[in-house]
C-alpha positions, -999 to 999 in steps of 0.1 A, spaced: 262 178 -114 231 163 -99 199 164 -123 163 177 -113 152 142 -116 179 128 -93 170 153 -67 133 142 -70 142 107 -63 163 115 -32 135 137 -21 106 111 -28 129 80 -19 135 101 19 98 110 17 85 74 14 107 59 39 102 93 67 62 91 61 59 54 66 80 57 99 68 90 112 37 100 98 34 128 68 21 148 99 46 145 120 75 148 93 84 183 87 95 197 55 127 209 74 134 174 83 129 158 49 150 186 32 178 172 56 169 135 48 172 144 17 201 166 11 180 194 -9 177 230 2 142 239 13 144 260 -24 147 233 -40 121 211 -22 95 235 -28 108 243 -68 102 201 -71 67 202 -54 43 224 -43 35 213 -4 34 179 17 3 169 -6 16 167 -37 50 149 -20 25 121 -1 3 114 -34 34 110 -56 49 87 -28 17 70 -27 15 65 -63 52 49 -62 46 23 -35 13 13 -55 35 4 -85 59 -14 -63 38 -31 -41 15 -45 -73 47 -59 -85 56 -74 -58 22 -87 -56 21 -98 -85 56 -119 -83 31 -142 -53 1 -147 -80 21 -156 -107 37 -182 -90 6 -196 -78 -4 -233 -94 -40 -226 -95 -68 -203 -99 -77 -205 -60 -33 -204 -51 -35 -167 -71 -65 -152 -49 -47 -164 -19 -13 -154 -32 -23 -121 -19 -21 -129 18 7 -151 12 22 -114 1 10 -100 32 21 -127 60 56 -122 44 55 -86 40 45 -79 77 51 -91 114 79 -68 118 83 -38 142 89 -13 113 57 -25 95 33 -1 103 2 -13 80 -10 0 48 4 35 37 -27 42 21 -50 34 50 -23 56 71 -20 85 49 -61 88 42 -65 86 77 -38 119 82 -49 136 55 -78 120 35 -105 144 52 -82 176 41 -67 167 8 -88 159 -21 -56 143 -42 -51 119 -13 -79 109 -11 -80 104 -49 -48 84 -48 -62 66 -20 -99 54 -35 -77 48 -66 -53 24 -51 -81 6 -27 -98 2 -60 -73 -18 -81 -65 -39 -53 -106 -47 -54 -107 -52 -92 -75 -77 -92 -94 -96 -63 -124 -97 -84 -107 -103 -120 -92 -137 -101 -124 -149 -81 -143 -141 -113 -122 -165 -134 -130 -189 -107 -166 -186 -117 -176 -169 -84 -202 -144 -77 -189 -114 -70 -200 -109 -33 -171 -135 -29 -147 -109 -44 -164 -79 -21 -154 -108 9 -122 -115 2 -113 -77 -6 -126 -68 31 -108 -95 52 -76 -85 33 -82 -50 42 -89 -61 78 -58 -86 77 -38 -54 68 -48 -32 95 -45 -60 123 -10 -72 109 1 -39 119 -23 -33 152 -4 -66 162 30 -68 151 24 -103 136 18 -119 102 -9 -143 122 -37 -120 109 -29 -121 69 -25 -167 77 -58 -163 92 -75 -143 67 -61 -168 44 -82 -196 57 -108 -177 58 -107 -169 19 -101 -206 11 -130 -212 30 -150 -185 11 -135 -200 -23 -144 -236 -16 -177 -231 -1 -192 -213 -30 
């Protein structure tokens, strides 16, 4: 017999990967009960409407993603290596047709005006990725409009990595953090 809490992971697992393809908009909850293998019942007894599904999905690829991350900055040999880690991250996690950008840039944009827990997932996300920025440039002794720098052209590097179906933009904004780093 399968479990309430298997069920929810074949529902948020078929969420995550039909939203970052689709859209949440244009992924009905028809469609992701058949992904999934649930009755429409059972989708709706497990969560209450596409909103709560996108910001649990959300929350899930934040833990994954800052593992992976985190995997880059810990290999990193120096304080500078870890802040560029990131977009070491980035360059290999992008540059392929099925990489459609940042999920949380993609689902605030859908949804972010309508749906206050989005959002909130959203600001919450953009915010950690911020403070790890800053926690590293800030152990590098750097002021902290360096950090506020090197948050925005990875947020750019994101969006264009997508835009252009190429990891060129993360290697740029790379050099243009090291830059940052060493000029400061």
């Amino acid at each position: 017999m399968t479990t309430d809490t298997e069920v929810r992971e074949r529902v948020l697992e078929a969420a995550d990967r039909l939203f970052y393809a689709k859209s949440a908009h244009a992924v009905g909850m028809d469609e992701l009960r058949a992904e999934a293998g649930v009755s429409l019942k059972k989708l709706y007894s497990l969560f209450d409407g596409k909103d709560a599904l996108v910001e649990e999905v959300l929350r899930r690829r934040e833990e994954a993603i800052t593992a992976e991350t985190m995997k880059y900055v810990l290999r990193a040999s120096s304080p500078q290596e870890q802040v560029l880690a990131v977009f070491d991250w980035m360059a290999d996690s992008s540059g392929t047709t099925d990489f459609r950008g940042c999920a949380f840039i993609n689902s605030y944009a859908e949804l972010g005006p309508s749906s206050d827990r989005v959002t909130a997932v959203v600001r919450h996300q953009k915010s950690g990725v911020r403070g790890a920025i800053a926690a590293m440039v800030e152990a590098m002794g750097k002021p902290e409009w360096v950090a506020d720098s090197i948050f925005l052209l990875f947020e750019g590097a994101m969006t264009n990595t997508a835009i252009t179906v190429s990891s060129e933009p993360a290697r740029q904004a790379r050099k243009a953090a090291r830059f940052l780093l060493e000029s400061t």
